[in-house]
N, C-alpha and C positions, 0 to 999 in steps of 0.2 A: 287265458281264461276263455272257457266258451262259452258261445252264447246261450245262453239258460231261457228259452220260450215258455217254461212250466206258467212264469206269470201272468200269460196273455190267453187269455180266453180262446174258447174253440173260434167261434167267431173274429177278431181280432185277429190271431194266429195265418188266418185263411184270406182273409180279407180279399184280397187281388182275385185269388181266385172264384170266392163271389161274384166281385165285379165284372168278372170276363165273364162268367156265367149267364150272367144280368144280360149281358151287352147280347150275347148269343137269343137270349128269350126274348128281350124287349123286340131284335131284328123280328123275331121268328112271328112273332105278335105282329108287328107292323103287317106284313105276307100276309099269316092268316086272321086278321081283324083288323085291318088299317081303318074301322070306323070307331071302334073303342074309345083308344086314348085320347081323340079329336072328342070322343062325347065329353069325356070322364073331364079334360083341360075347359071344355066348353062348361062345364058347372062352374060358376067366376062368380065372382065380388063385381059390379060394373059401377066405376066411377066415369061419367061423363059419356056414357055408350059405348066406351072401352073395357074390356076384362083387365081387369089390374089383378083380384087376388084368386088364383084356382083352386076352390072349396078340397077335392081332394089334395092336390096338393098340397094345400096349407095345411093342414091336418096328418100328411105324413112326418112331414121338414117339422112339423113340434115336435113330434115323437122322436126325431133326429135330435133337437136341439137339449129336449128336456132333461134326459138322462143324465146329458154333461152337464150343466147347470145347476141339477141338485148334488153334485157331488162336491161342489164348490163352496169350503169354509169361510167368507167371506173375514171371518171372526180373525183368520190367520192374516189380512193385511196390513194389522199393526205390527205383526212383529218381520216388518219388513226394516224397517229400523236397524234391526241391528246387522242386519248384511244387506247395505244399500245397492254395493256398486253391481252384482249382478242385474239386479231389478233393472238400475238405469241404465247398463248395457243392453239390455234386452228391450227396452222401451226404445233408446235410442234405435237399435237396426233396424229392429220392425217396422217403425214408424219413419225413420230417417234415412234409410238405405234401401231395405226391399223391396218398398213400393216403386222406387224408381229403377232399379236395377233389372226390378223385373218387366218395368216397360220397355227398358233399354233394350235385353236380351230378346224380350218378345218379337218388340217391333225390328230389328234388328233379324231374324228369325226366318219370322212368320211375313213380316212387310217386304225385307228383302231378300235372302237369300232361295225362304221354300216359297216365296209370293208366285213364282208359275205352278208350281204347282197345286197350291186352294184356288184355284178358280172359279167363278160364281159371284153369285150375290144371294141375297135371303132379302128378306120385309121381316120388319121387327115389331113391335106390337105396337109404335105411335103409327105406322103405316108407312114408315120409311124405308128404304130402299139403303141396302150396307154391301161392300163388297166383304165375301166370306171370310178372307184374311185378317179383316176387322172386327170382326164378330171374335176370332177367334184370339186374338192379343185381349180384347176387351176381356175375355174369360179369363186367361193369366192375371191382367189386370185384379181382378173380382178374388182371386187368389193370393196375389203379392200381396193384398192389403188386410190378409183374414190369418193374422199369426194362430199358431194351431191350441186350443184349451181343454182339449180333450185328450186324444192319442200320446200325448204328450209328456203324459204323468206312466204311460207303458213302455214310452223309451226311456224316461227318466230313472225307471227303476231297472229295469231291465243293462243301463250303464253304469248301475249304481251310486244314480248321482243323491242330491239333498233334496227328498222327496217331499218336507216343509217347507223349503225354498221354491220347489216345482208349483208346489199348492199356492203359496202366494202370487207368481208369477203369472198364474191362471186368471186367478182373482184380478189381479191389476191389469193385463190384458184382457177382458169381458167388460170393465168398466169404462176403459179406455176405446173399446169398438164403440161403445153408444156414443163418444162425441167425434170420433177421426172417421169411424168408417163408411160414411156416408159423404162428407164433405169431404175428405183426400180422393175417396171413388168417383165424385162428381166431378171434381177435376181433372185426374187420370182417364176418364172416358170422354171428358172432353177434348184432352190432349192429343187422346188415338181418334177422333174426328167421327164419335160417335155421338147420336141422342141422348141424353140425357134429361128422363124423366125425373124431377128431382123430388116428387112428390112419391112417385111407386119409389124410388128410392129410399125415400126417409123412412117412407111405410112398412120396406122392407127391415129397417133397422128395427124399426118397433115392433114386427110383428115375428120377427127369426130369433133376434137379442133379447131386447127389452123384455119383451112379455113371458119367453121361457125363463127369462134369468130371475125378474120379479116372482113368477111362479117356483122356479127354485128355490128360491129362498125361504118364501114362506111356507111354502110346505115342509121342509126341508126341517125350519125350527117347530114346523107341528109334528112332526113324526118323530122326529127327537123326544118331545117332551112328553107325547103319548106311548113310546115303545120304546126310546132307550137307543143307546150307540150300538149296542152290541147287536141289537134287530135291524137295526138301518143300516149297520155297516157285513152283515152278515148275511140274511135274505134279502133285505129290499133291492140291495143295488148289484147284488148280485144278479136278482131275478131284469132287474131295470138295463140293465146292457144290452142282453140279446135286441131289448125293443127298440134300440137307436139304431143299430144295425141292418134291424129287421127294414125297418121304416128308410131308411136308406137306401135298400135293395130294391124297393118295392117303387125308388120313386127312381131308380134307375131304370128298371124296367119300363116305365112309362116314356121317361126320354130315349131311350135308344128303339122304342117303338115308332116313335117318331121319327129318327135319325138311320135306321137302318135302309133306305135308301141312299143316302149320302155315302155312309161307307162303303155298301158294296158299291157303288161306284167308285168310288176313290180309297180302298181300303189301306194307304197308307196314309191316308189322312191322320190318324191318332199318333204313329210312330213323329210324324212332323211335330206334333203339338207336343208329344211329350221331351221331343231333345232336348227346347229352351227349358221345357219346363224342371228337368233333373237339372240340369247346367246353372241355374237357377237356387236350386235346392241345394247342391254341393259349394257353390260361390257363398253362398249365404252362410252354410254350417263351416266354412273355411275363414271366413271373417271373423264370425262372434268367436269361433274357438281357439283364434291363432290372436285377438284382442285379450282375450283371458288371460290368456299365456304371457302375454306382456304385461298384462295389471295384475300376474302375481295371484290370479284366482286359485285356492285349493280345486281338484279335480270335482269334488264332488258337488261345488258349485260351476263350476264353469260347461259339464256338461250340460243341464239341462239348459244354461243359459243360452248356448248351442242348437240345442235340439229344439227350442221351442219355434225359435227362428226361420229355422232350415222347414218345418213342417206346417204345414196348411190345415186352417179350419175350413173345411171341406163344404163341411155342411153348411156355415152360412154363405161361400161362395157360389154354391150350388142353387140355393134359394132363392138370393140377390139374381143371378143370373136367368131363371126360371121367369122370376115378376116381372125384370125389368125388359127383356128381349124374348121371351116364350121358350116352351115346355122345348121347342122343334131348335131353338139357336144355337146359332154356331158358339156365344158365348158359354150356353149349359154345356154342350158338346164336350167343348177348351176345359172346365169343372172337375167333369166327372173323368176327363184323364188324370188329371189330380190324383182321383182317388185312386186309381188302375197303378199307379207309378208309385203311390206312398209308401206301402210296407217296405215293399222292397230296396228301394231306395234307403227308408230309415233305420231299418234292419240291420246295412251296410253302412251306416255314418254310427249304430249301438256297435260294433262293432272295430270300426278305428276309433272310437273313444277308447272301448278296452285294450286295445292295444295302446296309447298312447297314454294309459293312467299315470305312466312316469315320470311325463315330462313334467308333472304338478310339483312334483314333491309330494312330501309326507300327506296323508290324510288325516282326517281329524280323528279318527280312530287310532292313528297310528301313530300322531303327534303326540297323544297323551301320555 
């Protein structure tokens, strides 16, 4: 079977290549206006005569979070019930495996192996003093712990896995980030021997999750009852895409305005960060999918249960990262190679699932 990309948007489709774009214009910015993105970060929220919240930036990262958010049926978490055990394998790894495996690999990595070469330090925004290594696991970190709710449902279809199973899966990881992802990340950054602010932290849950997904919702059942499924699901969210994207692009641009000194000086810096980070992502989708296979999942559950795993909510990693250490850290930095490495990576795991639909048995289509 080939792989069929007609489902994924122009946008979506390209994505990497964006990024790398991004990365090229934010440098090129940094060169010609290195005072910009210092003003635009300098517009902030100040709690305590610190910047905790970056006005543009909080205002791009909505436009990142929203889109995903209202596309989320909340309505389909009941009918989780009747095919429990993917949901609970997928709670469990996310929650119970990836966060530490991805500290493991990180620290592991980036502490030992590539540790001569990130050398440096940064100042992080309590005014602390971190060696760059650590900045940069801290950002895996912020990743391992942000199972993916968006991209997710483009692999999922794309594998031809159970696209109402996928939807659910969404729904119950978004609800589940508002109580773990704050309080497992507090930990986890304290484990890698960094600050943890646990107030711009919480803040951050409220103001990346909480408050896009509350806004999803409700808007979500007002545009339904005002326009109908076949308007929402036809232009609105069609048109609503590009702008998650857009707002993505826009707030990478800002970070690598800032970080294009860094790389060209050490421009193998990202290829470091992204080894653990794929190595990570392949351990991950080898676990939930080689689990299924022993619990007897049909294929078209056990991919997406796979795939949700294996892939990163980017955006609120990106965010979390941004508040809690600055627009310039090494943990955004650690983030936004996330994004650089996802298509392609998932692309390649949509991929050995088609190849390996046989090891299921029958599908439900084909049981009948």
């Amino acid at each position: 079977m080939s792989l069929d990309k007609s489902s994924m948007g122009f946008f979506e489709r390209h994505l990497t290549i964006w990024v790398t774009l991004c990365i090229l214009a934010g440098i090129g910015l940094g060169k010609l206006a290195p005072g910009l993105a210092k003003a635009l970060d300098g517009m902030a929220i100040y709690v305590n005569d610190a910047p905790v919240v970056s006005i543009p930036i909080a205002i791009c990262l909505f436009f990142m979070m929203y889109p995903i958010m209202v596309k989320i049926d909340f309505g389909e978490v009941v009918k989780a019930t009747r095919s429990p055990r993917p949901v609970f394998l997928t709670l469990f790894v996310n929650w119970a495996v990836k966060p530490f495996t991805m500290l493991g690999i990180a620290t592991l990595f980036l502490g030992v192996l590539f540790k001569e070469k990130l050398p440096g330090t940064e100042v992080v925004k309590d005014g602390s003093e971190v060696e760059l290594y650590r900045s940069y696991i801290s950002g895996a970190i912020l990743l391992g712990i942000a199972p993916c709710t968006a991209m997710v449902l483009v692999w999922s279809h794309l594998a031809r896995g159970n696209q109402g199973l996928t939807l659910v899966m969404v729904a119950i990881n978004s609800l589940t980030m508002l109580v773990l992802y704050g309080v497992l990340g507090g930990w986890l950054l304290g484990v890698n021997h960094m600050p943890v602010p646990w107030e711009a932290l919480l803040l951050s849950v409220g103001i990346y999750v909480a408050f896009p997904l509350v806004s999803g919702y409700y808007s979500r059942r007002w545009i339904l009852r005002a326009k109908g499924a076949d308007w929402f699901n036809g232009r609105f969210l069609r048109y609503l895409t590009p702008v998650s994207i857009g707002a993505l692009l826009v707030t990478l641009v800002l970070l690598f305005s800032f970080k294009g000194e860094t790389i060209l000086a050490n421009p193998l810096t990202i290829l470091w960060i992204a080894i653990p980070l794929a190595l990570q992502t392949l351990l991950i989708f080898g676990i939930t999918y080689l689990a299924a296979k022993v619990l007897k999942f049909r294929f078209e559950d056990a991919a997406p249960a796979a795939m949700i795993g294996a892939s990163n909510h980017f955006e609120v990693a990106i965010a979390t990262a941004v508040m809690l250490f600055g627009l310039s850290s090494g943990a955004a930095l650690a983030t936004v190679v996330g994004v650089l490495i996802e298509v392609p990576l998932m692309l390649f795991l949509v991929r050995i699932c088609q190849r390996t639909r046989g090891w299921f048995g029958a599908t439900r289509s084909e049981g009948k």
